[in-house]
Structures are given as C-alpha cells and as structure tokens.
N, C-alpha and C positions, 0 to 999 in steps of 0.2 A: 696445249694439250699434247701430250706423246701419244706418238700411236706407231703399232708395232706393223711390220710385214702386213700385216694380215690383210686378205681382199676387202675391200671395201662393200661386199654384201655382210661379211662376217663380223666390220667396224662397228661396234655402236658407236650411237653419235653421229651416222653418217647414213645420208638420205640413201635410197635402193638404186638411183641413179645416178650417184656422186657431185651431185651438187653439194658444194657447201661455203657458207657465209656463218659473220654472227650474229645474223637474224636467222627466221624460218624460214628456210628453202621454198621455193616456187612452188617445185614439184610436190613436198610435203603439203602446201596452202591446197595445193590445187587435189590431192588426195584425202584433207582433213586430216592431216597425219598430227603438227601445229607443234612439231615437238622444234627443240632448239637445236642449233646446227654450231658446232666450234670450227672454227676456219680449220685448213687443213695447213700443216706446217710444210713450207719451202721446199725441203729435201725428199717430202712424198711425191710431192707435185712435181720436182725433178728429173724424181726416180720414176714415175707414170709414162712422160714427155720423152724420156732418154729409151724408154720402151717402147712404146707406143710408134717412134721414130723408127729401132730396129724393127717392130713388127711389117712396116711397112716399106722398109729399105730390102727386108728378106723376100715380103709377097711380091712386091710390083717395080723395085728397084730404082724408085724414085717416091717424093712425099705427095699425100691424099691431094691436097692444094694441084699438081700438076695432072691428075688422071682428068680423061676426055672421053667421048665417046664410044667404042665397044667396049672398050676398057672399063669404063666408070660403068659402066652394064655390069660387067661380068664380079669387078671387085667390090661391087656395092649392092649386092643381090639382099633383096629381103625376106624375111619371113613373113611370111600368110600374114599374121595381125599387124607386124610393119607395113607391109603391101595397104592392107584395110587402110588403114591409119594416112599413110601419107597419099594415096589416089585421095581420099577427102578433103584433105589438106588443100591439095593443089589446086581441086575447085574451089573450095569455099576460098581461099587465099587468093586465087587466081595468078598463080605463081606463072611465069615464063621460063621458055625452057631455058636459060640460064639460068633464071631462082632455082628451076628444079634441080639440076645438077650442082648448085650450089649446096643446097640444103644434104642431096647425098652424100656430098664430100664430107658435110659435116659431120653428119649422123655417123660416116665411116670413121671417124678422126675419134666420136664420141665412141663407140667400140671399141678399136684399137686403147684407149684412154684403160675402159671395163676391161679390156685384156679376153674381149668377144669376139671368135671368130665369124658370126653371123651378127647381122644390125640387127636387130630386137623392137619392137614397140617403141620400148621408153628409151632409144639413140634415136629413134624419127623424133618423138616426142621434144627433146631435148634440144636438135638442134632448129625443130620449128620455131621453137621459143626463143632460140636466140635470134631467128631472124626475124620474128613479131617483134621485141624487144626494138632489135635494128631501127625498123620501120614504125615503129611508136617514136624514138627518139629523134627523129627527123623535121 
C-alpha cells in the first residue's frame, strides 16, 4: 500500500496510535474500532526511526534507551491523563522501579515515533502493551 507524507493521525488505514500489522491492531481490538490495518511500508518506518533519532539527538544529545534519573524525570514528563493512566499501571502491574523507567523510555521512544513533543495517554498506553506482551511471552 503507498502512503504519502502524511502524519499518520491523518493516514487512513492507520490505527490513532500507529500500530500497524495485516491483522487488526491491539489497540483498535481493544477500542472496538476491528477495522483492518495494512502493514506500513519499509521506507515510512525508516523515515519515522531516522527522525525520531534526530528528535532525540537535538533534546537530550544521546538516545531515549541511555536517559536515567533526573533526566528521565525531566524528558519523559507526562500529561494529566498519561500521569492517571500509568500510576495505575504500576500498581495493578506492580512494576519495579526499573519496569518503571523502562516502560517511560518506551512510551518516550513511542512519541518521538508520533513526532509528540509531550507523552500522551495512548504512548503510556502503547508501551505498557509491549511490556505485557514481554511478560506474556515468557
């Protein structure tokens, strides 16, 4: 499937969160949304990755994977309903403070991806799932 420039809120065809497979996305299953998802071609995913890299070479002058402590404070700050969302998380989850900081780098990584200067809901969202996913596959 070609797909143009265009943000991937504005993609059809493409989940509100940017997941996408050639089945039905997670996140669509888990909204009722049940529509079908076309993989994303190679050179999008590239073009995201080669981004998402300078966004984060220009904020913090090294990649999300190496941020620590006040640091990972400061560059993984969330909004209100992110905040909601992942304090829940970490109890029901009982995440350790390594999970926790893991799951923010992700969530950072999934933003940078959105091309979002603040982590959102659906970047907690996103990368809790990959780290249930994780810990399911084990």
């Amino acid at each position: 499937m070609a797909r143009s420039n265009a943000t991937r809120a504005e993609s059809p065809g493409l989940c509100s969160i940017g997941w996408t497979s050639s089945s039905t996305c997670r996140a669509s299953r888990d909204r009722n949304c049940g529509e079908e998802r076309q993989a994303e071609e190679s050179r999008f995913v590239r073009e995201r990755v080669s981004g998402a890299r300078e966004i984060q070479e220009r904020r913090q002058g090294f990649p999300n994977s190496a941020l620590s402590g006040r640091r990972l404070r400061e560059v993984c700050a969330l909004k209100d309903d992110a905040e909601t969302l992942f304090s829940r998380a970490v109890d029901r989850m009982g995440l350790s403070g390594r999970g926790h900081d893991r799951v923010l780098r992700v969530a950072r990584t999934v933003a940078d991806l959105s091309g979002e200067e603040e982590i959102a809901a659906e970047h907690v969202a996103e990368a809790l799932n990959y780290r249930r996913s994780h810990l399911i596959g084990r």
